[in-house]
N, CA, C, O and CB atoms as a CASP TS submission, in Angstrom:
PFRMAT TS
TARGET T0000
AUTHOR 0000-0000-0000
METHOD Language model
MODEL 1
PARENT N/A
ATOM      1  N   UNK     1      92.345  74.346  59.786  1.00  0.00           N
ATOM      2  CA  UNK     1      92.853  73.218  60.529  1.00  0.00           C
ATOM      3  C   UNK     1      92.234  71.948  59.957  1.00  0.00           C
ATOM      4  O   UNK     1      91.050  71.993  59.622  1.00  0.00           O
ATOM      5  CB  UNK     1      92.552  73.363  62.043  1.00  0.00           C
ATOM      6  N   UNK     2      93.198  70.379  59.760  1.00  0.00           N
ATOM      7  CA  UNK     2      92.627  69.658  59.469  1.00  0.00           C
ATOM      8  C   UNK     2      91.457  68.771  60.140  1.00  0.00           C
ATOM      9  O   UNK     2      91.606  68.865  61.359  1.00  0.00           O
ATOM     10  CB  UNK     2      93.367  69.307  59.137  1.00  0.00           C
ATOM     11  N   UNK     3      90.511  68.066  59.877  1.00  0.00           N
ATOM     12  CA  UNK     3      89.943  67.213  60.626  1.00  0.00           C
ATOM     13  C   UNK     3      90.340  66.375  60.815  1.00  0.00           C
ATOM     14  O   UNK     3      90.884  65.824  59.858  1.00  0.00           O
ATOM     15  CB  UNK     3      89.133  66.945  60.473  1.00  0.00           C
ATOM     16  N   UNK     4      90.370  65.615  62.255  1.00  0.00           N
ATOM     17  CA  UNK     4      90.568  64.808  62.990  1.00  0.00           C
ATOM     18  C   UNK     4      90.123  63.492  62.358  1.00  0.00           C
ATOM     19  O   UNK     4      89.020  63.514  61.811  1.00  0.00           O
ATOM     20  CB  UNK     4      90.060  65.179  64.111  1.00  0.00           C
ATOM     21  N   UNK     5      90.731  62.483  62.349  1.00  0.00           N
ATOM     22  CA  UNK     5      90.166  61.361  61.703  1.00  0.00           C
ATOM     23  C   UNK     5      90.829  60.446  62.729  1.00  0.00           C
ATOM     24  O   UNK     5      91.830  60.577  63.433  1.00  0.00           O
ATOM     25  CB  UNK     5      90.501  61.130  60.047  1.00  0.00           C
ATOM     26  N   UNK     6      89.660  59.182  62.526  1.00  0.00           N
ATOM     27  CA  UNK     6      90.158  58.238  63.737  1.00  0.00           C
ATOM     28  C   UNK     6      90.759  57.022  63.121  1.00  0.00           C
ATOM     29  O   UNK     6      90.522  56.358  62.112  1.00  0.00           O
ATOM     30  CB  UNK     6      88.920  57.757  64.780  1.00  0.00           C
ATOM     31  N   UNK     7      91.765  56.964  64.255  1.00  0.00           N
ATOM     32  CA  UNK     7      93.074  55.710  63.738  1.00  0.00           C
ATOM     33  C   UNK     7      92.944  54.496  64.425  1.00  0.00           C
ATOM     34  O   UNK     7      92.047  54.368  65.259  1.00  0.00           O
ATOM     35  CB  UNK     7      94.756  56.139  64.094  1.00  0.00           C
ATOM     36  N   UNK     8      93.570  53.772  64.227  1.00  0.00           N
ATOM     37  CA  UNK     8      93.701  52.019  64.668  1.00  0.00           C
ATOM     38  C   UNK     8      95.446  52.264  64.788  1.00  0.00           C
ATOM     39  O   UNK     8      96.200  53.145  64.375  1.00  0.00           O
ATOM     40  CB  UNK     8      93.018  50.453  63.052  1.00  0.00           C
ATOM     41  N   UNK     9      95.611  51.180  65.464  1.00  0.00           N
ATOM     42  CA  UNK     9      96.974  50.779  66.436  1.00  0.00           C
ATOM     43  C   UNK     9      97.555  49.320  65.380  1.00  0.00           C
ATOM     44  O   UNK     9      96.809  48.342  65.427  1.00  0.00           O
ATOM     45  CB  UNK     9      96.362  50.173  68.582  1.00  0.00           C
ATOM     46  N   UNK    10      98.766  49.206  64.523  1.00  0.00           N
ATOM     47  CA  UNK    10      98.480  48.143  63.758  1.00  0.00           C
ATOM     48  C   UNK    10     100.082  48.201  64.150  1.00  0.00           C
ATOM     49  O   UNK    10     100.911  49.110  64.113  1.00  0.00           O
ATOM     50  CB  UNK    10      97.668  48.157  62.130  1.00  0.00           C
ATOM     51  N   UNK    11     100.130  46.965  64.500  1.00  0.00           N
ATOM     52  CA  UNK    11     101.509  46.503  65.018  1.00  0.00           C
ATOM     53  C   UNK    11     102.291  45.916  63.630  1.00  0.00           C
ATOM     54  O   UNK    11     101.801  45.076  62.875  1.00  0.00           O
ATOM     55  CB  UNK    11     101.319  45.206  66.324  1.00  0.00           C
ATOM     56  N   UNK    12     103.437  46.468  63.491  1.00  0.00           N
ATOM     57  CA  UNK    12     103.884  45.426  61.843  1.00  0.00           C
ATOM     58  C   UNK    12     105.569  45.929  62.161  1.00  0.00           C
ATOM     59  O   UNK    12     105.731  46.912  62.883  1.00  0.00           O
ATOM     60  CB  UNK    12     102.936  46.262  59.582  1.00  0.00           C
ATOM     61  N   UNK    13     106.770  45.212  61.592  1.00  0.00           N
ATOM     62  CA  UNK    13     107.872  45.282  61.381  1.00  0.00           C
ATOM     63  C   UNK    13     108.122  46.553  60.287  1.00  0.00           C
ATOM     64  O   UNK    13     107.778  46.691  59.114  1.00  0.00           O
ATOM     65  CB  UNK    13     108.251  43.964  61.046  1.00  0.00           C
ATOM     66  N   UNK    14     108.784  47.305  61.097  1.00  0.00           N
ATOM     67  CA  UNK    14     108.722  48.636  59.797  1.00  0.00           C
ATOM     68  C   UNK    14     110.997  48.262  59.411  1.00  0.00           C
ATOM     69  O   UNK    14     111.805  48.023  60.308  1.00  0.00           O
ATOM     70  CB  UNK    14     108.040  51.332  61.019  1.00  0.00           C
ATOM     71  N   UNK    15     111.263  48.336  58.215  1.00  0.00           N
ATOM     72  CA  UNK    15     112.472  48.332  57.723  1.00  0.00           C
ATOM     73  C   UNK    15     113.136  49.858  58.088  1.00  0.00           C
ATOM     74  O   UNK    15     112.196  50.645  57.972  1.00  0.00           O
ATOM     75  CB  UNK    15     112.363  47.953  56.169  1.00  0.00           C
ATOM     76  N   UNK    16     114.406  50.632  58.496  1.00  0.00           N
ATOM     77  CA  UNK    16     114.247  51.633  58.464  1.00  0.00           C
ATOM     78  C   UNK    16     116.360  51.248  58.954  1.00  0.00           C
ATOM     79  O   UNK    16     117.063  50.400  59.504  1.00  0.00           O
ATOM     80  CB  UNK    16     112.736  52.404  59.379  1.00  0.00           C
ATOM     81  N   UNK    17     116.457  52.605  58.236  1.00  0.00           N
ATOM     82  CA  UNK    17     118.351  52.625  58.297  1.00  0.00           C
ATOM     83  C   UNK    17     118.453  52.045  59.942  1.00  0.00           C
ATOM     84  O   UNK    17     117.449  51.935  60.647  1.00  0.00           O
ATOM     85  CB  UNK    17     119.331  54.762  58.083  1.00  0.00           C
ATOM     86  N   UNK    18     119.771  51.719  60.384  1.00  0.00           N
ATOM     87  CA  UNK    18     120.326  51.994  61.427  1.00  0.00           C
ATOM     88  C   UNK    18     120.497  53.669  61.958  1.00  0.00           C
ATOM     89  O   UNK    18     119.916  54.182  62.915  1.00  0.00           O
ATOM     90  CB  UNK    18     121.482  51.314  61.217  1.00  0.00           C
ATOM     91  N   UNK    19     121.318  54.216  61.172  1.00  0.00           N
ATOM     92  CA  UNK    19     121.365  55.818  61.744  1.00  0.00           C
ATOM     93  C   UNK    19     120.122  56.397  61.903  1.00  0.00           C
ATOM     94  O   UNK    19     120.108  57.522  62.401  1.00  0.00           O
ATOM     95  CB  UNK    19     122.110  56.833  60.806  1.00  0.00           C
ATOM     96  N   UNK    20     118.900  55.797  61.540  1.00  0.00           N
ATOM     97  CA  UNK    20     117.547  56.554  61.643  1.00  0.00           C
ATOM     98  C   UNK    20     116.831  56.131  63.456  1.00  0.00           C
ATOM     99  O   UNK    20     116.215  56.866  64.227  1.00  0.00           O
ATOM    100  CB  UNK    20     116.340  55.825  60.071  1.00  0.00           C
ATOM    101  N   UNK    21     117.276  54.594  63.619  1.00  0.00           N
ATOM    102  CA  UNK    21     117.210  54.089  64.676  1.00  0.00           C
ATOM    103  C   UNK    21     118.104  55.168  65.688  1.00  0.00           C
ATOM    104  O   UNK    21     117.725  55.558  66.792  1.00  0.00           O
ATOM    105  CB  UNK    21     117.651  52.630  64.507  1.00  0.00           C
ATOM    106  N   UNK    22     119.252  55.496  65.081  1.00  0.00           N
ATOM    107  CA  UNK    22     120.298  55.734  66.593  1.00  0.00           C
ATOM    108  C   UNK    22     120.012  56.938  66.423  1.00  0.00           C
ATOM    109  O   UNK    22     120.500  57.463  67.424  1.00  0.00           O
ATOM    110  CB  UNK    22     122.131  55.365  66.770  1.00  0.00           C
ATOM    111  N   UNK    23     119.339  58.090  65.559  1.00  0.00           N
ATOM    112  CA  UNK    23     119.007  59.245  65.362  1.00  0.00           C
ATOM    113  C   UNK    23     117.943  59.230  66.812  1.00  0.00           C
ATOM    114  O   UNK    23     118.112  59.749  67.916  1.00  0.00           O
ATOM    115  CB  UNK    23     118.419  59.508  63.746  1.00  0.00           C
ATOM    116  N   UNK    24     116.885  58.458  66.302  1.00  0.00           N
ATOM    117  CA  UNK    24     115.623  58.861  67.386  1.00  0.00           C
ATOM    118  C   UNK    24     116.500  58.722  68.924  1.00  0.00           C
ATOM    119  O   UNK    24     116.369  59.634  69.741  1.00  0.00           O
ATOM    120  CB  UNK    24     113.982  57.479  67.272  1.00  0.00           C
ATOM    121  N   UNK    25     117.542  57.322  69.301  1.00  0.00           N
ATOM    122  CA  UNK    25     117.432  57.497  70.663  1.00  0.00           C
ATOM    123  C   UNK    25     118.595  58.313  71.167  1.00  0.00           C
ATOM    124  O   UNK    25     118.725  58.439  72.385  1.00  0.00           O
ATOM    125  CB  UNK    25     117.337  56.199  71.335  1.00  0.00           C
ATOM    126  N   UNK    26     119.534  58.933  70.265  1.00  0.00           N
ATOM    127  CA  UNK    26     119.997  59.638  70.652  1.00  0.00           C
ATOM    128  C   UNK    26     118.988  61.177  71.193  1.00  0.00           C
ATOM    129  O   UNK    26     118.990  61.821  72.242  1.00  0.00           O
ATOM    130  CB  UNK    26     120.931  59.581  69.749  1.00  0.00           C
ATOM    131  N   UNK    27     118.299  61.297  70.055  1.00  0.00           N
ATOM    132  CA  UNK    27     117.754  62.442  70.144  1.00  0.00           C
ATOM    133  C   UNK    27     116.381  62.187  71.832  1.00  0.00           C
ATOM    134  O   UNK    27     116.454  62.948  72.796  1.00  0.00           O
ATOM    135  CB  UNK    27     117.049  62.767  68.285  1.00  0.00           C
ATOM    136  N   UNK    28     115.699  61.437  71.789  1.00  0.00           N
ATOM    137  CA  UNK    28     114.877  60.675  73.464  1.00  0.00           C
ATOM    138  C   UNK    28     115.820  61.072  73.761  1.00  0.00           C
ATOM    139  O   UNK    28     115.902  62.299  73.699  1.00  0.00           O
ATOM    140  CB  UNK    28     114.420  58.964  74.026  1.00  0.00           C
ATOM    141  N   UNK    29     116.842  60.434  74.162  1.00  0.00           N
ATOM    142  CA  UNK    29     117.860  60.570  74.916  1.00  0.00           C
ATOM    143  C   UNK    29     117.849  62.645  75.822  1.00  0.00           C
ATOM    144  O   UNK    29     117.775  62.970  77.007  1.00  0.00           O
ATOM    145  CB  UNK    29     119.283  60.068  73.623  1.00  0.00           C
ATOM    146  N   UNK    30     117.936  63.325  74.822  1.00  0.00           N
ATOM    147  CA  UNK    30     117.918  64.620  74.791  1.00  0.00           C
ATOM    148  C   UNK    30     116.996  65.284  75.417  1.00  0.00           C
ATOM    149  O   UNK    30     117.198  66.102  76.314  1.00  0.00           O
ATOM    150  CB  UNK    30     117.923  64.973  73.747  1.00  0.00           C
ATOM    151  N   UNK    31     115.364  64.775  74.718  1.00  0.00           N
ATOM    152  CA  UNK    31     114.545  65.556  75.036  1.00  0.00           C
ATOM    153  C   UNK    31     113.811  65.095  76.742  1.00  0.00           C
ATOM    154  O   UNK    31     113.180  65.749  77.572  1.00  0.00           O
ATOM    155  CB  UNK    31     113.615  65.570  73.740  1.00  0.00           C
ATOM    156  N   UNK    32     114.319  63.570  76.682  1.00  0.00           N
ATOM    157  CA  UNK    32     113.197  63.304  77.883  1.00  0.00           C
ATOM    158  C   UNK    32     114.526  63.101  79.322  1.00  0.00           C
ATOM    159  O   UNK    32     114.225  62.665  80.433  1.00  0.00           O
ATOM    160  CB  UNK    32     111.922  61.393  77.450  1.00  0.00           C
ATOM    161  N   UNK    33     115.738  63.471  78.974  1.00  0.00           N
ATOM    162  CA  UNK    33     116.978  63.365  80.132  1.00  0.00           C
ATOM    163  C   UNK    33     117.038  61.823  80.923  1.00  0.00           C
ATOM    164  O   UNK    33     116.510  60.784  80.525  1.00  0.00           O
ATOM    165  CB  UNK    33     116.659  64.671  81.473  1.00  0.00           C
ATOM    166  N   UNK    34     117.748  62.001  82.008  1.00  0.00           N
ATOM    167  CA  UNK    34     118.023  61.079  83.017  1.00  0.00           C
ATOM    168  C   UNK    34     117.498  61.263  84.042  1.00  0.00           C
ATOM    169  O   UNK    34     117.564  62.388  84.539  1.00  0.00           O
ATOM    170  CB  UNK    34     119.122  60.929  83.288  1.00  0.00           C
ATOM    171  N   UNK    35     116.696  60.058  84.802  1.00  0.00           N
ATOM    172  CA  UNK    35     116.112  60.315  86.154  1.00  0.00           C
ATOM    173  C   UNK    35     116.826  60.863  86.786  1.00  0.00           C
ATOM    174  O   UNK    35     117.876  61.337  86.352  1.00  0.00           O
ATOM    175  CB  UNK    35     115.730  59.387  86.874  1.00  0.00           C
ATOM    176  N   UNK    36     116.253  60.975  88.553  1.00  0.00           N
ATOM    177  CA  UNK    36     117.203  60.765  89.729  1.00  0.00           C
ATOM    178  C   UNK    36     118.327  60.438  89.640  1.00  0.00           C
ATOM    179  O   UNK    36     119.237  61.261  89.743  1.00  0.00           O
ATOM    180  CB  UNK    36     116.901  60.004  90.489  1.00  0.00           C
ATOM    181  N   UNK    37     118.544  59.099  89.416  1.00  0.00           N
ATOM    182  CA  UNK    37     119.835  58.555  89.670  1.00  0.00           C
ATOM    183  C   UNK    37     120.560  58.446  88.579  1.00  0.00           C
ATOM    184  O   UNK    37     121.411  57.569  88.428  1.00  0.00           O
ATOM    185  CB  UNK    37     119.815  57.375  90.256  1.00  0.00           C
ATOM    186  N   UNK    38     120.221  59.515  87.553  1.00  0.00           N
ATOM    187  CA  UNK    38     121.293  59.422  86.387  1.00  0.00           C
ATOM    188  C   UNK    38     120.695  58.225  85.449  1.00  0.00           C
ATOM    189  O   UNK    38     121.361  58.290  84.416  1.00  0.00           O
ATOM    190  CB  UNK    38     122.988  59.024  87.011  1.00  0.00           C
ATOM    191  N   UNK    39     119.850  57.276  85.340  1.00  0.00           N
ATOM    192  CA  UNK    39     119.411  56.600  83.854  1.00  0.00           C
ATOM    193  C   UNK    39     118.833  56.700  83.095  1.00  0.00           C
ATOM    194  O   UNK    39     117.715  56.832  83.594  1.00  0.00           O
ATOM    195  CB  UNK    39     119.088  55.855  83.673  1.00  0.00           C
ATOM    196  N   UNK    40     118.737  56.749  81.979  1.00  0.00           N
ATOM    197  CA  UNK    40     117.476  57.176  80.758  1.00  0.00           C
ATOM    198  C   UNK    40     116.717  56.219  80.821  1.00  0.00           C
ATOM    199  O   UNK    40     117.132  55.060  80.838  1.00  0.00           O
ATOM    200  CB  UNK    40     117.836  57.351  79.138  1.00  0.00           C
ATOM    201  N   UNK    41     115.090  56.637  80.881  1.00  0.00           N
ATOM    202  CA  UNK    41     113.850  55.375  81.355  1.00  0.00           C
ATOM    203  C   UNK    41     113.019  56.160  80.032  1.00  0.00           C
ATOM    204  O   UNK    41     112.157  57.032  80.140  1.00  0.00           O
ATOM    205  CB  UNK    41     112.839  55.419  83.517  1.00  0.00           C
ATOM    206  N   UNK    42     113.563  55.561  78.769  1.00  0.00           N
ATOM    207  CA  UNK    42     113.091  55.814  77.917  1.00  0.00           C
ATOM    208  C   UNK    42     112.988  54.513  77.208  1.00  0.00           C
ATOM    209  O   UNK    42     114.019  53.847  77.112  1.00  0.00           O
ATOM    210  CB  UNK    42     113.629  56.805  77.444  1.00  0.00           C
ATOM    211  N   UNK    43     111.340  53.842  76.449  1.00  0.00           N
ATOM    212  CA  UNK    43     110.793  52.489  75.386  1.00  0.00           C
ATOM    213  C   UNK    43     111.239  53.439  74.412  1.00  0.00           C
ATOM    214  O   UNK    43     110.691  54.485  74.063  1.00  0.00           O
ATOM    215  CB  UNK    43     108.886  51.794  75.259  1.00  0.00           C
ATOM    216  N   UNK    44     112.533  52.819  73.945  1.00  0.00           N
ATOM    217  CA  UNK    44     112.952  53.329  72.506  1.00  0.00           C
ATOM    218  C   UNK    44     111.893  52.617  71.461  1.00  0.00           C
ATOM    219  O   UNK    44     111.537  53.150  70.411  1.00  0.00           O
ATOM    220  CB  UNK    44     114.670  52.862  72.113  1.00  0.00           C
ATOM    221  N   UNK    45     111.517  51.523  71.850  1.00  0.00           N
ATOM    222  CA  UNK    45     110.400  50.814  70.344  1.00  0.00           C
ATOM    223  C   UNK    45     109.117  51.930  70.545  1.00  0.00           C
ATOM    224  O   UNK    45     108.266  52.215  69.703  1.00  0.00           O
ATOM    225  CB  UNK    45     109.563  48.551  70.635  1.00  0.00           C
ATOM    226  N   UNK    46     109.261  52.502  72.023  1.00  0.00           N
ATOM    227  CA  UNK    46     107.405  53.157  72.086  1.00  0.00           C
ATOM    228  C   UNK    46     107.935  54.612  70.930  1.00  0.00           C
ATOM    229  O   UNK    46     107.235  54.836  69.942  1.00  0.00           O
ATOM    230  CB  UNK    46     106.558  53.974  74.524  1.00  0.00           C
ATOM    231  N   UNK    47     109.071  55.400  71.182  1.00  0.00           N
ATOM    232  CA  UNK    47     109.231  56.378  70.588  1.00  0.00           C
ATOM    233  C   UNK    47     109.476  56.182  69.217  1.00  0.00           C
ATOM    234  O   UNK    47     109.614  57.127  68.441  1.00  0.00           O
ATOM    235  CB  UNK    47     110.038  56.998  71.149  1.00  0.00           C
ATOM    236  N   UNK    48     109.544  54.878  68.846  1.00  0.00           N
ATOM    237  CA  UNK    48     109.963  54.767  67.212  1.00  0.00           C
ATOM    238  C   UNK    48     108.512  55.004  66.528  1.00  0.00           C
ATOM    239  O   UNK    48     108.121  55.762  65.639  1.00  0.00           O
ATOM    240  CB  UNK    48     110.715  53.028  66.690  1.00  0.00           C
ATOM    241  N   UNK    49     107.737  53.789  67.527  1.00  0.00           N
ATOM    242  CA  UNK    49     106.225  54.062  67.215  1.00  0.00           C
ATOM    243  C   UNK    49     105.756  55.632  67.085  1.00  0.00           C
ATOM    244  O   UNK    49     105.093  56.058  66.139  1.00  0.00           O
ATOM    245  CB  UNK    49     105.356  53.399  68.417  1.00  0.00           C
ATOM    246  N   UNK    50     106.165  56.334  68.076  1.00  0.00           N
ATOM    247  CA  UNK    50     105.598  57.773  68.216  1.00  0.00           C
ATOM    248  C   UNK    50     106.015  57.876  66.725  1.00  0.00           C
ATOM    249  O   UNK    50     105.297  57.481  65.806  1.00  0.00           O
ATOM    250  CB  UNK    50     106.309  58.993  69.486  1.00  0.00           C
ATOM    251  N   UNK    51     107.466  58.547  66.532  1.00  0.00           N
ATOM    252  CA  UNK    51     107.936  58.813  65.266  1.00  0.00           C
ATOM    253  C   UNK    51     107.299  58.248  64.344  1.00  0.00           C
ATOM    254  O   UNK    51     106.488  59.024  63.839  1.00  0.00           O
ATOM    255  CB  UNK    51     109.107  58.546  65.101  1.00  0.00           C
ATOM    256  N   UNK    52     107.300  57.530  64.023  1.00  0.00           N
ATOM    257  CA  UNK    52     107.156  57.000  62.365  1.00  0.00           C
ATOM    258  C   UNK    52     105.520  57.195  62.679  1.00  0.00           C
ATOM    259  O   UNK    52     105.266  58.069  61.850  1.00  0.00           O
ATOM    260  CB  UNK    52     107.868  54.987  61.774  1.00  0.00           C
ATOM    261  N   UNK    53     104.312  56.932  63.333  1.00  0.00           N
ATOM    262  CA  UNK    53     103.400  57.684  63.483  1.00  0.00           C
ATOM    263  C   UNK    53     102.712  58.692  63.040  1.00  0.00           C
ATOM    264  O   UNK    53     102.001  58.730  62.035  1.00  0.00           O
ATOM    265  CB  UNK    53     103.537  57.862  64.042  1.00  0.00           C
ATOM    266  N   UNK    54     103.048  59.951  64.210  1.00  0.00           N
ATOM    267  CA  UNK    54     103.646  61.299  63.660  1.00  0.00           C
ATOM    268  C   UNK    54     103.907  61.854  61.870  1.00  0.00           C
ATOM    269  O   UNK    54     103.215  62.567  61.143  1.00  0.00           O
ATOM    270  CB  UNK    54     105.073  61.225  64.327  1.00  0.00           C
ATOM    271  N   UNK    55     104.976  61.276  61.684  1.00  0.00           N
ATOM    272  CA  UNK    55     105.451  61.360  59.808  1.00  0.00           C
ATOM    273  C   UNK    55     104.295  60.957  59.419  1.00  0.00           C
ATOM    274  O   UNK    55     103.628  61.819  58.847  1.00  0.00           O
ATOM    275  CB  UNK    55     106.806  60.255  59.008  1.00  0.00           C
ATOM    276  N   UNK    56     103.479  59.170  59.618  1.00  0.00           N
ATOM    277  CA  UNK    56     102.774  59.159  58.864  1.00  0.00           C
ATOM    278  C   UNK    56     101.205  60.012  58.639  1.00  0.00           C
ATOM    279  O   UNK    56     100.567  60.131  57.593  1.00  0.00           O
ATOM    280  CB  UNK    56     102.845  58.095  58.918  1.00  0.00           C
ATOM    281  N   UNK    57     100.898  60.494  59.918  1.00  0.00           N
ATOM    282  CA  UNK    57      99.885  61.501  59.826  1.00  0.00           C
ATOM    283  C   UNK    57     100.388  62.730  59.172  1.00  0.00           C
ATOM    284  O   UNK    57      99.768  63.165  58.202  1.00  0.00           O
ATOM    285  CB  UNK    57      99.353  61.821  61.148  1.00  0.00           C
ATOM    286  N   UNK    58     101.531  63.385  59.635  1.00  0.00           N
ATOM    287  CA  UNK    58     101.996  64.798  58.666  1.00  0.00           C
ATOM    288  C   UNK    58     101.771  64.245  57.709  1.00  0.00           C
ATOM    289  O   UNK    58     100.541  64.204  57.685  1.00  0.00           O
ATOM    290  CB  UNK    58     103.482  65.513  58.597  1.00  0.00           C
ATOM    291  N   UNK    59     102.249  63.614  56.589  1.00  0.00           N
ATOM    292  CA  UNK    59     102.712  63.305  55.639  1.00  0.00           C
ATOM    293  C   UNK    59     102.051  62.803  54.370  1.00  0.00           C
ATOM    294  O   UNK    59     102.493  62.638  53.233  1.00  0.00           O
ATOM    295  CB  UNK    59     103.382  62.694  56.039  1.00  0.00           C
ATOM    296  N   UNK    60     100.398  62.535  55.122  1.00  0.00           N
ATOM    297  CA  UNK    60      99.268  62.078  54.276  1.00  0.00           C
ATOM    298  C   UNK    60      99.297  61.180  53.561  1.00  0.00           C
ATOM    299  O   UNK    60      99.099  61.300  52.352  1.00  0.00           O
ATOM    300  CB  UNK    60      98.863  62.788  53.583  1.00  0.00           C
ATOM    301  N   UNK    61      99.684  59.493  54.444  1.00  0.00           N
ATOM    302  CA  UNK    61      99.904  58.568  54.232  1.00  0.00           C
ATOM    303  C   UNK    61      98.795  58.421  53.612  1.00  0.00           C
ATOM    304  O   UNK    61      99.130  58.188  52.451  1.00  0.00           O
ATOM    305  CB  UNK    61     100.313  57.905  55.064  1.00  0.00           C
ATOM    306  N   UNK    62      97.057  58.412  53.711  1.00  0.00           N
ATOM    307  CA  UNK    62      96.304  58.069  53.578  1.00  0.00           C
ATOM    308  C   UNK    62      96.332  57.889  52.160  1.00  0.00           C
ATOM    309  O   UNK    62      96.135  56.865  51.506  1.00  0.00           O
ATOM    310  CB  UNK    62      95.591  58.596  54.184  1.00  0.00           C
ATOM    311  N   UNK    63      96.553  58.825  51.862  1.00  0.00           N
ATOM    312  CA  UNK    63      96.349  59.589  50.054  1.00  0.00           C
ATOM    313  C   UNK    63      97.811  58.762  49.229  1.00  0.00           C
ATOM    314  O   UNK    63      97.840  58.346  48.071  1.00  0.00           O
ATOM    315  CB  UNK    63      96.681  62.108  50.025  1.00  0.00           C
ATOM    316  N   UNK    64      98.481  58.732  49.847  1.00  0.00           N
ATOM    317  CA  UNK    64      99.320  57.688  49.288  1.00  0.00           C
ATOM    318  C   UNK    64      99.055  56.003  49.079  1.00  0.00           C
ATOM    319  O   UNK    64      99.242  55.151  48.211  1.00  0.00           O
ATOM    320  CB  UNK    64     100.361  57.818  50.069  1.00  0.00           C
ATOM    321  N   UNK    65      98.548  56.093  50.331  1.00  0.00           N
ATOM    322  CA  UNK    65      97.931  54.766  50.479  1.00  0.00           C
ATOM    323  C   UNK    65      96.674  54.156  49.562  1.00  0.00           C
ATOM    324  O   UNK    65      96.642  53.029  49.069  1.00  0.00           O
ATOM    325  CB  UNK    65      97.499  54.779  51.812  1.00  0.00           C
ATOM    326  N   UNK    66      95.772  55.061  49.473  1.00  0.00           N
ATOM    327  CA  UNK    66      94.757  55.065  48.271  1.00  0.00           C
ATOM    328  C   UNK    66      95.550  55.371  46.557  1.00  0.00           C
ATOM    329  O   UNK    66      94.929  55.170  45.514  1.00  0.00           O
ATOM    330  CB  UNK    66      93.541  56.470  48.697  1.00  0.00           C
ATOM    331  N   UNK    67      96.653  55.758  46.594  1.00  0.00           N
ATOM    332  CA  UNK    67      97.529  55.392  45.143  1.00  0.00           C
ATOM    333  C   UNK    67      97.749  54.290  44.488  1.00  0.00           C
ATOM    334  O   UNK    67      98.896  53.867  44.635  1.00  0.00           O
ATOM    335  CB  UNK    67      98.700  55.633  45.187  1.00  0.00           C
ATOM    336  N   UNK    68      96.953  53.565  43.705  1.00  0.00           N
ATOM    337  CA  UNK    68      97.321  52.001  43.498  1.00  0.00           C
ATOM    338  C   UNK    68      98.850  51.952  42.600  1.00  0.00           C
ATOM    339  O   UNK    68      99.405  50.913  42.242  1.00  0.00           O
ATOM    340  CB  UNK    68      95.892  51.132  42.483  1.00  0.00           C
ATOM    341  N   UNK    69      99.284  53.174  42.386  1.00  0.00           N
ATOM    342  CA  UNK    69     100.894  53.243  41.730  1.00  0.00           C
ATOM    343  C   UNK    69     101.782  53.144  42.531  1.00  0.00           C
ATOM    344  O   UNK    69     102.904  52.766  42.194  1.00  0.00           O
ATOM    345  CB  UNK    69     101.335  54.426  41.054  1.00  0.00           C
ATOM    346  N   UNK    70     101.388  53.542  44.067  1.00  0.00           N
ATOM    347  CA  UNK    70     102.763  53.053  44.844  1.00  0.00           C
ATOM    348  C   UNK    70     102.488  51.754  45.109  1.00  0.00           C
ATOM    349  O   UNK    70     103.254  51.558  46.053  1.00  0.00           O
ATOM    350  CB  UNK    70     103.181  53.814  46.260  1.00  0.00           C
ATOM    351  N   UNK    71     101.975  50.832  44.942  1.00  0.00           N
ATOM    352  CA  UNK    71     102.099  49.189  45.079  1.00  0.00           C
ATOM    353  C   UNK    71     102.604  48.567  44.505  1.00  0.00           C
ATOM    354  O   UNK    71     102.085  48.245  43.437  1.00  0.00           O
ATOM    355  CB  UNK    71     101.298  48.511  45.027  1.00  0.00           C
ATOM    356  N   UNK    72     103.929  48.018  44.871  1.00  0.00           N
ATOM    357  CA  UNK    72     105.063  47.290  44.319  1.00  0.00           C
ATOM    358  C   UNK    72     104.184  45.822  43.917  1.00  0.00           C
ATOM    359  O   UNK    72     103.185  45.493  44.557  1.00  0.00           O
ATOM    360  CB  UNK    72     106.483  47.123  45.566  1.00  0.00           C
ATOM    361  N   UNK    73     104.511  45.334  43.220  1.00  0.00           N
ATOM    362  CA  UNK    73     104.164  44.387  42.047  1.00  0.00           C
ATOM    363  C   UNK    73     105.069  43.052  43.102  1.00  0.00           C
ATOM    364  O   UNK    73     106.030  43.161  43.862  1.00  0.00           O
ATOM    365  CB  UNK    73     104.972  44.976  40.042  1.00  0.00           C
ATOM    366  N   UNK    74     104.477  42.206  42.817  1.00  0.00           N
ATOM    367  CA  UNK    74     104.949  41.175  43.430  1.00  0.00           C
ATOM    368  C   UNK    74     105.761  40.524  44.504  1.00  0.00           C
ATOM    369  O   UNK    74     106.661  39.689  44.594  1.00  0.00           O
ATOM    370  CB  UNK    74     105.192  40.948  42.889  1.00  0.00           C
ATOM    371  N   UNK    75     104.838  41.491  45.485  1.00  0.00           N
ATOM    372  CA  UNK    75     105.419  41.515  47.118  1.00  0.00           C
ATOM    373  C   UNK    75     104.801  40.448  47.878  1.00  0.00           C
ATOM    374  O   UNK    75     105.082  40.293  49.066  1.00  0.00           O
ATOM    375  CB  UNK    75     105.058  42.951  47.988  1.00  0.00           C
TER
END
């Protein structure tokens, strides 16, 4: 199992398709249902956060992040 490493909360504009957007709240939509009275009381921005999150811990952003080859040149 991996070790636990501790994170920070960094608020930033992430770029990402439309269908990737309507993917997640369709899919909220699914997993977390409709109250009582029939409405979905789902922060689609909190679950985007979850998501893209999530990926970036699977995904071993870190080690990418320490790659000085993925740094686009004159951003």
């Amino acid at each position: 199992m991996s070790e636990s490493k501790e994170t920070i909360t960094v608020n930033v504009n992430v770029e990402m398709t439309a269908d990737s957007l309507q993917a997640i709240v369709e899919n909220a939509k699914k997993v977390e249902g409709r109250d009582e009275k029939g409405v979905y009381r789902i922060d689609t921005a909190d679950k985007v956060s979850e998501m893209i999150s999530q990926f970036i811990l699977e995904n071993d952003f870190e080690r990418y992040a320490k790659n000085i080859e993925n740094y686009p040149r004159g951003s």
